[in-house]
N, C-alpha and C positions, 0 to 999 in steps of 0.2 A: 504494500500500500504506500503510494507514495504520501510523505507527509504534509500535513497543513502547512502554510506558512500566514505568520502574521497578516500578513496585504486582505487574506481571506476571512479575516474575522472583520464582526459589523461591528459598528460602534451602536450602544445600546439605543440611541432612536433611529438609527435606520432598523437594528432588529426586530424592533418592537413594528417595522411598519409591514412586515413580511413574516412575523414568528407565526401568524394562525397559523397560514398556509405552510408555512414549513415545516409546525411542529402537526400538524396534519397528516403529511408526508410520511415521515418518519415514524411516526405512533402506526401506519402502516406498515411499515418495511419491519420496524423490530418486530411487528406483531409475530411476523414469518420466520426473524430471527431469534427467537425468543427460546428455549427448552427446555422445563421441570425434568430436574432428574430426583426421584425420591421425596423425602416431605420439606424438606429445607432447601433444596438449591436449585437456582433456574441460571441458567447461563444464556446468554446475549452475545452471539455473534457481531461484533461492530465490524463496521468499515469508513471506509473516507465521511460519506453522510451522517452516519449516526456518530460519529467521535465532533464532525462539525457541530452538530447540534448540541453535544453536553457540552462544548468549550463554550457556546453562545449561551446557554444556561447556566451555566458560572458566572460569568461575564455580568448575567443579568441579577442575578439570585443574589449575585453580592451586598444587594442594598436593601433584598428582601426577607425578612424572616417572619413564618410561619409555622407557629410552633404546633399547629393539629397536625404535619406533616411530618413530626418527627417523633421516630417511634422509640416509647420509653426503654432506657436500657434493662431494665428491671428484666423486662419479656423475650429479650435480644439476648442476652450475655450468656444466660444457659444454655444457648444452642449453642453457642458458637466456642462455648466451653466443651461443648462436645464433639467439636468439628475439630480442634486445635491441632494442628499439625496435619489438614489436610495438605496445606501449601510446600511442604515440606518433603513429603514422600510421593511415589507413583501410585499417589491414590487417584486420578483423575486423568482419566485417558478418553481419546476418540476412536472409534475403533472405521473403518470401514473395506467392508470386505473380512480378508487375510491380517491387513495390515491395523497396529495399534501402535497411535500415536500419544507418546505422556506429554500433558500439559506444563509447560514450563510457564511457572508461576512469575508475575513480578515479584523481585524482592521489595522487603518494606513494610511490608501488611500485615506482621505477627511477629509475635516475640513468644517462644516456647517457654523458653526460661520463667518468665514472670507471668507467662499465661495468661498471652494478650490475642485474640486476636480478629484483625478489621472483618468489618461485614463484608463490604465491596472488596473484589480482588479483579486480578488482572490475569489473564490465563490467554499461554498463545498456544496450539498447534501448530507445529511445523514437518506439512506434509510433503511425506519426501516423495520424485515425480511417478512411482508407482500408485503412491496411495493416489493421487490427483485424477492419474489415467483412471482408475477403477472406479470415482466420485460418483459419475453417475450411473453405472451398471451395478452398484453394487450397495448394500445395505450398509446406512453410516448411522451407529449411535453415540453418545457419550454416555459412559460409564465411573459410576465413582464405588469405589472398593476400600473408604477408612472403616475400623474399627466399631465405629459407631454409624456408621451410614452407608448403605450399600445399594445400589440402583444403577438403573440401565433403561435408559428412551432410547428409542429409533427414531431418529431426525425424521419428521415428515416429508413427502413429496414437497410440501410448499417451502419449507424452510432449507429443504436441500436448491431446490430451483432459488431462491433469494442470494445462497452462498455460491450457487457456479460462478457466476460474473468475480466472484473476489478469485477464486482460484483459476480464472485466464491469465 
């Protein structure tokens, strides 16, 4: 994916004069990028569009705070007490076909040690050009395998067709 660059971010009243339409756009596309795996984890496929759209909602959120959208840590911490250290090990792969690929986690998001860790993570596959040829003749799930959470989706037709375009 080629990266943003600066030039391409709006300044917050031109955003504001084009966000329905865009965030219209996009509330479609993640729909198809979207995938529950098990009772806690949904993973989001980004691409160039939908990483534009969170940097312009930063951009804008910065000066807004609404606190009914933010969910109490109270109800949050024990899951993710029990996720701890999924970023850490190959618990989180994509499988399609033959081929499984482990998700390479951003660093930054956890601390084992002190038994920290973020809700939002950053997770890349990196499919090598077998798995790619196979994409779409072949069944692609994502699969998590920690201790405490164990589940497996089969990407949809729709959500497989949304990701061909990133893997050209």
């Amino acid at each position: 994916m080629k990266l943003l660059e600066l030039s391409e971010i709006l300044n917050l009243v031109e955003y504001e004069k084009v966000r329905a339409a865009r965030r219209h756009e996009i509330v479609a596309l993640k729909q198809a990028r979207r995938v529950s795996v098990g009772r806690y984890l949904t993973f989001v496929f980004e691409n160039r569009a939908t990483v534009w759209f969170q940097i312009q909602e930063m951009v804008r959120a910065e000066r807004i705070v609404d606190e009914s959208k933010i969910a109490e840590a109270s109800e949050i911490k024990p899951v993710l007490d029990r996720l701890l250290g999924i970023d850490t090990r190959d618990y989180v792969k994509l499988t399609i076909g033959p081929h499984v690929i482990v998700g390479e986690f951003e660093s930054g998001h956890s601390d084992e040690e002190r038994g920290k860790l973020s809700a939002v993570h950053f997770v890349r596959f990196a499919l090598p050009p077998a798995a790619r040829a196979q994409f779409d003749s072949s069944e692609a799930a994502l699969v998590v395998e920690h201790p405490n959470e164990r589940a497996r989706t089969v990407l949809s037709d729709e959500t497989k067709r949304s990701l061909r375009d990133d893997l050209a």
